[in-house]
PAKE-186478 format. One line per 10 residues: number of its first residue (from 0); their letters; for each residue x, y, z of N, C-alpha, C. Coordinates in steps of 0.1 Angstrom, whole numbers, plus 5000, padded with zeros to 4 digits. Layout:
N
NUM = a = X Y Z X Y Z X Y Z; ... $
END
This chain:
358
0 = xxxxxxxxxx = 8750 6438 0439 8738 6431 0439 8731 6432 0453; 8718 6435 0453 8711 6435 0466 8700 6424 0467; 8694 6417 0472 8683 6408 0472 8679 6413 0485; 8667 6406 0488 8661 6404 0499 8647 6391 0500; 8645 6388 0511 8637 6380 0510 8626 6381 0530; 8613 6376 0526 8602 6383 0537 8605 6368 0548; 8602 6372 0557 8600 6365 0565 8588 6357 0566; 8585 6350 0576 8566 6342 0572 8561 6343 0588; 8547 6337 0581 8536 6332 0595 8532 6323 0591; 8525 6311 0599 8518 6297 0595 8504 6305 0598 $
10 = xxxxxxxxxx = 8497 6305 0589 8487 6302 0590 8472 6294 0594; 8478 6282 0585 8473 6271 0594 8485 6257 0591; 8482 6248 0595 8491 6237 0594 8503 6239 0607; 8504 6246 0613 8514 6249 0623 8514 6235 0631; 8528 6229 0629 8535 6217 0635 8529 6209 0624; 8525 6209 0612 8522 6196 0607 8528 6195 0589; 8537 6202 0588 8546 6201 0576 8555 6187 0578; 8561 6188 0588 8572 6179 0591 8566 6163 0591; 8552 6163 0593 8545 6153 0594 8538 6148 0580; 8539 6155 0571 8538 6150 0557 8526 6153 0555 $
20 = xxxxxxxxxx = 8517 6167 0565 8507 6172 0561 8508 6190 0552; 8499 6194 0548 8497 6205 0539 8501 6215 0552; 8503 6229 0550 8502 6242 0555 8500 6252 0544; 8492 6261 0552 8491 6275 0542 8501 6286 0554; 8512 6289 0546 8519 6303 0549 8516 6316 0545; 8520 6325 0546 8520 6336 0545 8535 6343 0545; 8541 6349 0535 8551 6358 0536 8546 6374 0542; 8558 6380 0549 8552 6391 0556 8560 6405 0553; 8556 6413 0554 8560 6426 0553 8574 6430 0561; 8583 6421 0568 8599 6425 0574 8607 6412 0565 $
30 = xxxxxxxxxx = 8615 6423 0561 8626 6418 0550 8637 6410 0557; 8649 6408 0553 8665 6407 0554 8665 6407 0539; 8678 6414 0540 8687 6419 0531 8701 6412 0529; 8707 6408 0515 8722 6410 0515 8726 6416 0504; 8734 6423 0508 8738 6433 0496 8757 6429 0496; 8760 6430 0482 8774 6424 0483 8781 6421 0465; 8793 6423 0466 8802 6418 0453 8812 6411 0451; 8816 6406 0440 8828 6399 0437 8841 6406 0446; 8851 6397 0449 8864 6402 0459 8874 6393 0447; 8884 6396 0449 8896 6392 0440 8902 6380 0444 $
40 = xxxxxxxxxx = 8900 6375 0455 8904 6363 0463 8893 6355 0459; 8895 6342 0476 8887 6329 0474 8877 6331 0489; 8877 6345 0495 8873 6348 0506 8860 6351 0506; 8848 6342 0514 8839 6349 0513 8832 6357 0527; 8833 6370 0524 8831 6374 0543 8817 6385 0547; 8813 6377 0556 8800 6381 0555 8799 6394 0566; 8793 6406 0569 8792 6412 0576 8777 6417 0580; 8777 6413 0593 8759 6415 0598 8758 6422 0612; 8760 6437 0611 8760 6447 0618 8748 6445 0625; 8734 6443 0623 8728 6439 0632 8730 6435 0649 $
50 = xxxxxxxxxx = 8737 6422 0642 8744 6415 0657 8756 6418 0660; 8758 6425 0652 8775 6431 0654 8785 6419 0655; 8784 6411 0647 8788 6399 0644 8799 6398 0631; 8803 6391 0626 8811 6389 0608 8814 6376 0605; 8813 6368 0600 8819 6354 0594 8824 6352 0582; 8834 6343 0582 8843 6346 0570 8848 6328 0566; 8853 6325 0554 8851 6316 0549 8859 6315 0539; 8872 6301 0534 8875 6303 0518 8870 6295 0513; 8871 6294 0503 8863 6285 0495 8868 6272 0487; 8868 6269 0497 8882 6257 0498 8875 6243 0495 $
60 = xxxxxxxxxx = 8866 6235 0487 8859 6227 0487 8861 6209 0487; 8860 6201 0496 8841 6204 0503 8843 6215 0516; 8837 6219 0518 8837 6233 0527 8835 6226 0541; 8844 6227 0550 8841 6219 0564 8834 6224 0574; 8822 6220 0580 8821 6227 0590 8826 6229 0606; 8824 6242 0606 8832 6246 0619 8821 6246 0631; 8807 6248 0630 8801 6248 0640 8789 6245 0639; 8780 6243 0649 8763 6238 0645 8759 6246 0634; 8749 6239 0624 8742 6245 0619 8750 6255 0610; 8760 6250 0602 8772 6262 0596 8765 6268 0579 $
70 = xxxxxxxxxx = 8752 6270 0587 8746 6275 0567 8747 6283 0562; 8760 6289 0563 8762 6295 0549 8773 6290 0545; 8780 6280 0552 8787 6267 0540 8777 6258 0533; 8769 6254 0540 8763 6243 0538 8755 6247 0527; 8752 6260 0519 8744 6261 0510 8755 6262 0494; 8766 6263 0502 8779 6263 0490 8779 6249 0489; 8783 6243 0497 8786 6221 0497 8771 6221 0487; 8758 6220 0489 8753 6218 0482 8749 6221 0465; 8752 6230 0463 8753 6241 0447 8765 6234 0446; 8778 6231 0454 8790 6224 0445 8786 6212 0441 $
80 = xxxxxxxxxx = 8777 6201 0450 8772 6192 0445 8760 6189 0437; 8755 6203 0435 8749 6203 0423 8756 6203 0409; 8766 6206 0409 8780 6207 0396 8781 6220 0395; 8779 6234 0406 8779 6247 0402 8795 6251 0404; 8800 6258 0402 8813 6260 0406 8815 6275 0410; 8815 6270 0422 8816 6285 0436 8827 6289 0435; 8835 6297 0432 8849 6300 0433 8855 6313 0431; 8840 6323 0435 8851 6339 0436 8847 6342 0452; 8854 6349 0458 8852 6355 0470 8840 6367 0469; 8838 6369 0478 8825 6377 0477 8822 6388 0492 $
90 = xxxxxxxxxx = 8824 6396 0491 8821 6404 0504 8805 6410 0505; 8799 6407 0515 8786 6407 0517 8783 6418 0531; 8770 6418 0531 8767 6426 0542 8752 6427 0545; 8749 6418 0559 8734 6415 0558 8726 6424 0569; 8713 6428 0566 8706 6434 0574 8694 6430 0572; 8686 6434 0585 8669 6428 0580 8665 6441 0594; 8648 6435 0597 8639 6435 0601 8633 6429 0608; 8635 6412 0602 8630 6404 0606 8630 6400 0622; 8617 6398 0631 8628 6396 0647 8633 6386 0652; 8644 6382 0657 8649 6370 0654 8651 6361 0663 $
100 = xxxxxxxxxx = 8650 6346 0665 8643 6336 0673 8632 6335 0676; 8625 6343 0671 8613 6345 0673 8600 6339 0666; 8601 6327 0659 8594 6317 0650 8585 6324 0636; 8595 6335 0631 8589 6341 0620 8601 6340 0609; 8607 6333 0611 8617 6324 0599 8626 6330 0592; 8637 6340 0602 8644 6349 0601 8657 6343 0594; 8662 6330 0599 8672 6319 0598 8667 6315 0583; 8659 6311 0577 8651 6305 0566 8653 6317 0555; 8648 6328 0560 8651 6337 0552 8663 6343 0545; 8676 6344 0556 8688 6349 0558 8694 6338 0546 $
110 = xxxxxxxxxx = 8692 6327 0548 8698 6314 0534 8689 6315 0524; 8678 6317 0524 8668 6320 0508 8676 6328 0502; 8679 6340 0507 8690 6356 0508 8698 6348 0497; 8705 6341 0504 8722 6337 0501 8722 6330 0495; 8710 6322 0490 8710 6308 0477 8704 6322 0466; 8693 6329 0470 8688 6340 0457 8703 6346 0454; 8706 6354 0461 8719 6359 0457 8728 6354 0453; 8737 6340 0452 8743 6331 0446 8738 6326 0435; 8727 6327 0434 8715 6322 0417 8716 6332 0411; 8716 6349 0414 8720 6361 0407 8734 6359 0404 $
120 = xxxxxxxxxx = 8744 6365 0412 8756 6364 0407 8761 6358 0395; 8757 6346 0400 8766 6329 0390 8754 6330 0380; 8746 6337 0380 8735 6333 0369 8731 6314 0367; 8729 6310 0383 8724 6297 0382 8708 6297 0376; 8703 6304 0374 8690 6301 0365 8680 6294 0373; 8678 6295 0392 8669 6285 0394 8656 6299 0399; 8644 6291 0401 8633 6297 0405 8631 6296 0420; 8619 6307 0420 8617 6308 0432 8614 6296 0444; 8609 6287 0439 8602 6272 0440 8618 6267 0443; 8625 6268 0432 8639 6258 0433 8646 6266 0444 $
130 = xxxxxxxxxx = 8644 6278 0444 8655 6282 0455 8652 6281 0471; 8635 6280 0475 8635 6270 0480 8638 6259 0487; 8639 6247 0476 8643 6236 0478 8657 6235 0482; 8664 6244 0477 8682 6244 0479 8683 6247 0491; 8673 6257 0498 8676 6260 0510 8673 6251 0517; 8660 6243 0516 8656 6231 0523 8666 6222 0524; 8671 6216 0515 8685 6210 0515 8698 6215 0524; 8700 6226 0522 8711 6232 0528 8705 6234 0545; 8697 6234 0551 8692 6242 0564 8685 6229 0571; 8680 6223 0565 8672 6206 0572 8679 6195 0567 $
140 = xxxxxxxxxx = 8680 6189 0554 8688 6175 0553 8702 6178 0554; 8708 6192 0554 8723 6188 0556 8732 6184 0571; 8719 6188 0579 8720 6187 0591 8713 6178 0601; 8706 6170 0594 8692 6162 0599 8687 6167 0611; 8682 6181 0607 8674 6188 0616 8656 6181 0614; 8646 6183 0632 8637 6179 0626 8625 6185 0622; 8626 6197 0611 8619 6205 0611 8610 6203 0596; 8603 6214 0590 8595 6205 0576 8605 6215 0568; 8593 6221 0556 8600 6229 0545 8592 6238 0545; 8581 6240 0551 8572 6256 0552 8578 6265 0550 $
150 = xxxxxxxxxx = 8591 6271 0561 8599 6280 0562 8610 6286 0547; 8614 6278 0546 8621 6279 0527 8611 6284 0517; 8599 6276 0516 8594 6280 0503 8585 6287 0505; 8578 6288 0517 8569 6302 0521 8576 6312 0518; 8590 6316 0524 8594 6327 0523 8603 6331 0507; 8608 6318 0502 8609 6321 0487 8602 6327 0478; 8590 6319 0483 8577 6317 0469 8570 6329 0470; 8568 6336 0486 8558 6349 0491 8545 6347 0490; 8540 6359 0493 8522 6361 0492 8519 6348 0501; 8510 6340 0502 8502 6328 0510 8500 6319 0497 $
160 = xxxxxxxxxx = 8508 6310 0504 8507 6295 0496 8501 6286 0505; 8499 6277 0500 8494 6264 0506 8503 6255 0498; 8510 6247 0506 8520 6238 0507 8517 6224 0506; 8519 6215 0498 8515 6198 0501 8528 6190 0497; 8534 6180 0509 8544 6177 0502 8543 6162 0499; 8530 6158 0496 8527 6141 0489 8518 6144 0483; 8513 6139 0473 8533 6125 0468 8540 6132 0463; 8539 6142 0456 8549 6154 0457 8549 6168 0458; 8557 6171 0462 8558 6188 0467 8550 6198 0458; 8543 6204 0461 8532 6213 0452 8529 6226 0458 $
170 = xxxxxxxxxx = 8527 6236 0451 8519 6249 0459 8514 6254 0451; 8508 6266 0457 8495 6267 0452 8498 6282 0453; 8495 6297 0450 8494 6308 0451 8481 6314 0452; 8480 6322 0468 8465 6327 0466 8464 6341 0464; 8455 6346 0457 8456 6361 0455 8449 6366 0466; 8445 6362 0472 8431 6371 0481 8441 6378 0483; 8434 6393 0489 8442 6404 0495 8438 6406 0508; 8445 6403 0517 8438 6398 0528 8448 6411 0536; 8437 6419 0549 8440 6426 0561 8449 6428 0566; 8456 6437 0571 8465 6442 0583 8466 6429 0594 $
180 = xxxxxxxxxx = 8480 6425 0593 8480 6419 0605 8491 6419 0615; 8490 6421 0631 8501 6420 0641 8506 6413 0644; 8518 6415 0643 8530 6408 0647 8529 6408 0661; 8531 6400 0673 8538 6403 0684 8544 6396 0689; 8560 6398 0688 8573 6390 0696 8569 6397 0710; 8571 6380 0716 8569 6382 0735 8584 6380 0739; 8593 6385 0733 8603 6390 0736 8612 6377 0746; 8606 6365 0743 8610 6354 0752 8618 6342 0738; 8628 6341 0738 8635 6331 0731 8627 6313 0730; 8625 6312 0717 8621 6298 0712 8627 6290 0714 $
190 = xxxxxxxxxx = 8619 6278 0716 8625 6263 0720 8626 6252 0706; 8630 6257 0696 8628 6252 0684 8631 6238 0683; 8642 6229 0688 8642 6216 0689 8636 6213 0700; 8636 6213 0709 8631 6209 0724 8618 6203 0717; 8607 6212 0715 8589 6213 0707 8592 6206 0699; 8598 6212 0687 8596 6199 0677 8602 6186 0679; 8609 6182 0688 8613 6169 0687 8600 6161 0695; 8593 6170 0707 8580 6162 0714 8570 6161 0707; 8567 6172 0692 8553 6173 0686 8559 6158 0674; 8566 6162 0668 8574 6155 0654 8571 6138 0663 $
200 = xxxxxxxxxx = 8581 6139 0671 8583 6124 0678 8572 6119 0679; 8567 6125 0692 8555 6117 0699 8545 6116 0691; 8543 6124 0681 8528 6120 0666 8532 6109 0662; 8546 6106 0657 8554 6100 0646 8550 6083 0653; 8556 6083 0666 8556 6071 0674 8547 6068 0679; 8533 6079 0680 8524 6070 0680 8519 6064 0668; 8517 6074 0655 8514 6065 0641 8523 6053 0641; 8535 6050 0639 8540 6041 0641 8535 6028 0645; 8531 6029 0661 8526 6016 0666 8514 6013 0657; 8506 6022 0658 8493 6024 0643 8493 6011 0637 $
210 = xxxxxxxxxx = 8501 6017 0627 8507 6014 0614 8510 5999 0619; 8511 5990 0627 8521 5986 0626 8509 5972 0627; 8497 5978 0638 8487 5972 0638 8480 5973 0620; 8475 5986 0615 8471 5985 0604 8477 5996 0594; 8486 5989 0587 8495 5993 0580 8489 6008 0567; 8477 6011 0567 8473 6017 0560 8463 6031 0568; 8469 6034 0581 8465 6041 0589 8472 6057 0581; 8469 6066 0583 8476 6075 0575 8472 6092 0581; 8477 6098 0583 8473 6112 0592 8465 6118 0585; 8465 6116 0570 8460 6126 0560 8445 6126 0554 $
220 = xxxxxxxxxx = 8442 6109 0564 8427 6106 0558 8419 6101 0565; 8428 6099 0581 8424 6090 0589 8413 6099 0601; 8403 6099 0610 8393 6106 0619 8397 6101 0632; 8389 6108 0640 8391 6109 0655 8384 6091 0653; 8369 6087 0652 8363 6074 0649 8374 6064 0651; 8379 6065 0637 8390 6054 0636 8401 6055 0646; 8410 6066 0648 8415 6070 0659 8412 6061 0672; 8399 6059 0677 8398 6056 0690 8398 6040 0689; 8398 6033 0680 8398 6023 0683 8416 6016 0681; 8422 6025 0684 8438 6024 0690 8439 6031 0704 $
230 = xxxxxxxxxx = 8431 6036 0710 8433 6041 0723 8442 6033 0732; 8443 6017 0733 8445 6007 0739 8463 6002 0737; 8464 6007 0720 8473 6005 0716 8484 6016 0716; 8483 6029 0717 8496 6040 0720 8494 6048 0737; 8502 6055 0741 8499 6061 0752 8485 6071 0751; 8484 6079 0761 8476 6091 0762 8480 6103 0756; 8493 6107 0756 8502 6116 0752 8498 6120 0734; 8505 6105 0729 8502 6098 0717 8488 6101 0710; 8478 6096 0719 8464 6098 0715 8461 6111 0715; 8465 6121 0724 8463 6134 0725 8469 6143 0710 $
240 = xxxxxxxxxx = 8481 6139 0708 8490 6145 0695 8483 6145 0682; 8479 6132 0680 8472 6123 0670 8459 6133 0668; 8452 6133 0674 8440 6136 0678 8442 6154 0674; 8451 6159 0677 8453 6175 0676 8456 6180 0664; 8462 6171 0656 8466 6171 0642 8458 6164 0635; 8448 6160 0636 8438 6153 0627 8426 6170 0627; 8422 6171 0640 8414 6183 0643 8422 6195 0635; 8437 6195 0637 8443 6209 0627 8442 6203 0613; 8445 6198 0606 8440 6190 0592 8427 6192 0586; 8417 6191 0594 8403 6193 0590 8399 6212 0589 $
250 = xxxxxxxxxx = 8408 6221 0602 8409 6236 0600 8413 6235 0588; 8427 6235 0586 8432 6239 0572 8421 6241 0561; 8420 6226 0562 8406 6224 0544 8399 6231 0548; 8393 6237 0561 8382 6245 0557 8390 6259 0554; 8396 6261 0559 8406 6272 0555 8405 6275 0540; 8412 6263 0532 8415 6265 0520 8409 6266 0511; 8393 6257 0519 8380 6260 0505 8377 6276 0504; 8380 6284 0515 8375 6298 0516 8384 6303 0509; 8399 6304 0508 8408 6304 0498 8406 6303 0488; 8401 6297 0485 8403 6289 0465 8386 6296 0461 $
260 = xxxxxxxxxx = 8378 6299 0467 8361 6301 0466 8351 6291 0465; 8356 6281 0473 8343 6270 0473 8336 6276 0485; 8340 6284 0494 8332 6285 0502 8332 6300 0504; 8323 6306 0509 8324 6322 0510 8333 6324 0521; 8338 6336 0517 8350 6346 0523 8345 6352 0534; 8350 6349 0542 8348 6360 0558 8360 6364 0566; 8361 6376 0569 8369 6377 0580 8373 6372 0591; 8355 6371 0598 8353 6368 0611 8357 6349 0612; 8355 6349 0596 8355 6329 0599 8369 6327 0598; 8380 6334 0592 8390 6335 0591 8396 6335 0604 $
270 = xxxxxxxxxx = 8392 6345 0613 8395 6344 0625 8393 6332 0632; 8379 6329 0635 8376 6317 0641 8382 6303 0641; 8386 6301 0626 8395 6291 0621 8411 6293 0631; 8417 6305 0633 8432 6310 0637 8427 6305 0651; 8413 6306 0656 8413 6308 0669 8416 6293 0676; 8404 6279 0667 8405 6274 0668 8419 6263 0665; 8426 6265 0658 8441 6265 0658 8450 6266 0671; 8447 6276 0673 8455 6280 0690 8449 6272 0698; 8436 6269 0697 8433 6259 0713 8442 6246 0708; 8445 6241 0701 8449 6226 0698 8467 6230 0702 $
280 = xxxxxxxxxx = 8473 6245 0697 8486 6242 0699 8492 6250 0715; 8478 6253 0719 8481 6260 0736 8483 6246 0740; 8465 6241 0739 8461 6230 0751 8466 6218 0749; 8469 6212 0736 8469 6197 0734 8484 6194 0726; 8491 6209 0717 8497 6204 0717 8514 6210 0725; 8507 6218 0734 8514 6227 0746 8530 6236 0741; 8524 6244 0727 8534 6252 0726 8535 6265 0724; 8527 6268 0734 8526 6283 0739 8530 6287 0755; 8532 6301 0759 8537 6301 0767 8525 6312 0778; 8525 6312 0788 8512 6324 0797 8514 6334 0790 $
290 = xxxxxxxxxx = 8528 6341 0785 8530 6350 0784 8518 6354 0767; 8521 6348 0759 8514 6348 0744 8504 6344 0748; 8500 6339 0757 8486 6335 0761 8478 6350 0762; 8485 6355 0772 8484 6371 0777 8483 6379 0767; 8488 6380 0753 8493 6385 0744 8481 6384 0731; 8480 6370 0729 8465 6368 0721 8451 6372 0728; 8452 6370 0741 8439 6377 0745 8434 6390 0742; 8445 6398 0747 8445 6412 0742 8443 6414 0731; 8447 6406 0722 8445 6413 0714 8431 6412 0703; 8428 6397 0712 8409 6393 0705 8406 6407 0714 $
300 = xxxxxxxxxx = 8407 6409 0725 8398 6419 0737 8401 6430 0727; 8408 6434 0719 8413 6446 0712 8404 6452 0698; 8399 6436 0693 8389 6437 0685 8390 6427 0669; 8405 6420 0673 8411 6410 0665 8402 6400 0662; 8402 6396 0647 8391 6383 0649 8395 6371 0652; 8409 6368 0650 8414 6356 0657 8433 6358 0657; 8437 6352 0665 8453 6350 0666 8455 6339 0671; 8469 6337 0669 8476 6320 0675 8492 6327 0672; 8496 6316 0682 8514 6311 0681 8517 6311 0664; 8529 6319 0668 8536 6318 0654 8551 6307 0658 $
310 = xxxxxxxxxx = 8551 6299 0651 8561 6292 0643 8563 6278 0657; 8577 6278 0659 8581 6257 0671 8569 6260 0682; 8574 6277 0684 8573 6276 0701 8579 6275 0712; 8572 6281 0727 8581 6274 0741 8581 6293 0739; 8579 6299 0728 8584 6315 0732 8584 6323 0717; 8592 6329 0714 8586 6337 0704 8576 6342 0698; 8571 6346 0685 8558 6353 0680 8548 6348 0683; 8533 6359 0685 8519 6355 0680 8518 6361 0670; 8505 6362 0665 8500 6369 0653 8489 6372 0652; 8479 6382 0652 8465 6385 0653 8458 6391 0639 $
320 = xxxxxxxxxx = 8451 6385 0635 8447 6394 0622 8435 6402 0625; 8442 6416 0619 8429 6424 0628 8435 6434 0616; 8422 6432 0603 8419 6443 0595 8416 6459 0598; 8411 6457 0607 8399 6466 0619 8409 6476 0628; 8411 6485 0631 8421 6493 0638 8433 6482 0648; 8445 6482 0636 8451 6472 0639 8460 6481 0649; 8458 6497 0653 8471 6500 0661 8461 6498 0677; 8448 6497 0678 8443 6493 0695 8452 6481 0694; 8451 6466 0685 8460 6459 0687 8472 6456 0694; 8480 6468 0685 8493 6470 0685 8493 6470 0700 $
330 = xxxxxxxxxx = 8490 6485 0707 8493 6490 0718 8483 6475 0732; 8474 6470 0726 8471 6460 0736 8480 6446 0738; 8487 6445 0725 8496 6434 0724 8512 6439 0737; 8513 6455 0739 8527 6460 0740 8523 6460 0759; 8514 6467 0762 8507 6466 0777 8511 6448 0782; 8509 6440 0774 8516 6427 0778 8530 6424 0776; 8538 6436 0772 8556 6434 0777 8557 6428 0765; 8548 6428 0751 8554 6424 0737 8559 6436 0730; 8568 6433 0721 8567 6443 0709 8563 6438 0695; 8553 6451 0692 8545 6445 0680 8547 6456 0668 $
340 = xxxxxxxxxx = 8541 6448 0655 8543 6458 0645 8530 6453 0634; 8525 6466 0633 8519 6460 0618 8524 6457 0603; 8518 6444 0597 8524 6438 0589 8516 6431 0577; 8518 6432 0564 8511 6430 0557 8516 6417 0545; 8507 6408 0539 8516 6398 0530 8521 6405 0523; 8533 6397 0517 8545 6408 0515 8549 6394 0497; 8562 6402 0492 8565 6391 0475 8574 6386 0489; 8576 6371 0475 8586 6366 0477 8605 6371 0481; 8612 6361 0476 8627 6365 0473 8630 6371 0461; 8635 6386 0461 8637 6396 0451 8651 6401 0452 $
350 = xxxxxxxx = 8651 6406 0439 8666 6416 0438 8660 6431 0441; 8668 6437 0449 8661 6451 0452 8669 6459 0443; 8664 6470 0436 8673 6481 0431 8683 6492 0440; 8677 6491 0454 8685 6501 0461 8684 6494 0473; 8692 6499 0482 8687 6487 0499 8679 6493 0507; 8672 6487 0511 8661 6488 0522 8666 6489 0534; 8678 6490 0535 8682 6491 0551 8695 6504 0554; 8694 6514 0560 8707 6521 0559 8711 6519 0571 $
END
């Protein structure tokens, strides 16, 4: 059995999943792969030449963990507690593409992998949507990490969705066929909890005091207007966060009317929206680094219509969409000490007939 599943980009909504706001993703053209079968034992052992790495595991249930973040038990504990019954050994062997730490949701994907491929095997019968969710489960609540669920079902579901998770979880599939776009890892390792614990927190606790004054304050409907007449009541910090996620909220929708066809389709506005995006998560909500700063310039100077930070931040990907000779890009992105690749929306989580990786 071979699967694979794409990695993603935020499109817009970047930092505001976790906050109980919409995002539109994007699945991308770099895969991970596991390819693998039944073993005779209770052994399940994984091998990922990549990192020149191997983990191994029996299936001894409830499955204990041995170290942070142990997900590829944690997606077995969960399916056992679904009432599935895990119980052949299985020898595996994973490879990708994808680049990794690098906030294009390589980790997200590698467990999409391993819950798709566990839904093949056992013939658990779930969808792409459900597999998903299992991973969400297995990779955020089993660990009370503080991240959203973008990463799972963008890269389950593929193509560009738009995400809403109140009052309940929903998406949406968009067909546009949208442009060539560059990847560029700045080759500098992400600060994944560090960022989200100051974006997640400091939003959270300032709504909170909000809230606390007027219980019906809400991120999803509330304006800069109303906003100010709490200035007195949370920090500057607070006001600044607030304020950067109300202004990314109002991008998105315009984002999404152009999406759906309430509003006419442009490239260049497409850009402008991405561009606008990046001023709120350089300047206000400070999770970019000189270096991607360096790196998106180039690559508007290149002829891009707009780029921004991909994924927590503190380091890893940008992303520039440039339909338009996307290799000036490339090579203006790499003059800044990135490596880049062009990259196109890509399916979801699939069974592949042969492997994509030798």
């Amino acid at each position: 059995m071979i699967v694979s599943t794409p990695g993603r980009i935020c499109l817009f909504g970047e930092h505001q999943d976790y906050l109980g706001l919409p995002v539109i993703a994007a699945a991308i053209s770099k895969r991970i792969q596991i390819k693998g079968q039944f073993r005779a034992d209770q052994e399940v052992y994984f091998s990922l030449p990549d990192v020149d790495k191997s983990e191994s595991f029996l299936l001894e249930f409830p499955l204990k963990y041995s170290k942070e973040r142990d997900y590829f038990k944690s997606v077995c504990n969960v399916l056992q507690r679904k009432g599935h019954v895990i119980d052949r050994g299985l020898e595996l062997e994973v490879r990708g593409n994808i680049p990794i730490n690098s906030g294009t949701s390589s980790s997200s994907a590698l467990l999409v992998s391993w819950v798709k491929f566990l839904n093949e095997m056992y013939g658990l019968g779930y969808s792409q949507k459900e597999i998903g969710e299992i991973t969400y489960e297995a990779e955020v609540l089993e660990f009370a990490e503080p991240g959203g669920m973008m990463d799972q079902y963008s890269t389950a579901v593929g193509n560009v969705i738009y995400l809403a998770s109140r009052p309940a979880i929903s998406i949406q599939t968009y067909a546009r066929d949208l442009g060539t776009f560059v990847l560029g890892d700045s080759m500098e390792p992400k600060d994944t909890l560090g960022i989200l614990s100051r974006g997640k927190y400091g939003t959270l606790g300032g709504v909170g005091k909000i809230q606390k004054i007027n219980p019906a304050f809400d991120l999803s409907t509330t304006n800069l207007v109303e906003l100010n007449t709490f200035t007195s009541d949370i920090t500057e910090d607070e006001w600044i966060l607030i304020a950067a996620n109300i202004d990314d909220r109002d991008i998105l929708l315009e984002a999404k009317a152009m999406f759906e066809g309430e509003t006419e389709w442009s490239d260049a506005r497409l850009g402008a929206l991405l561009n606008r995006h990046q001023d709120n998560l350089r300047d206000h909500k400070r999770i970019s680094t000189a270096k991607i700063d360096r790196m998106i310039q180039a690559s508007l100077d290149a002829g891009a219509f707009g780029a921004k930070i991909n994924g927590s931040g503190g380091g890893g990907c940008m992303f520039a969409y440039a339909p338009k000779d996307p290799e000036k890009v490339v090579e203006a992105i790499e003059k800044e000490g990135g490596k880049a690749y062009i990259i196109r929306v890509d399916e979801g989580t699939k069974t592949e007939r042969e492997s994509l990786f030798y």
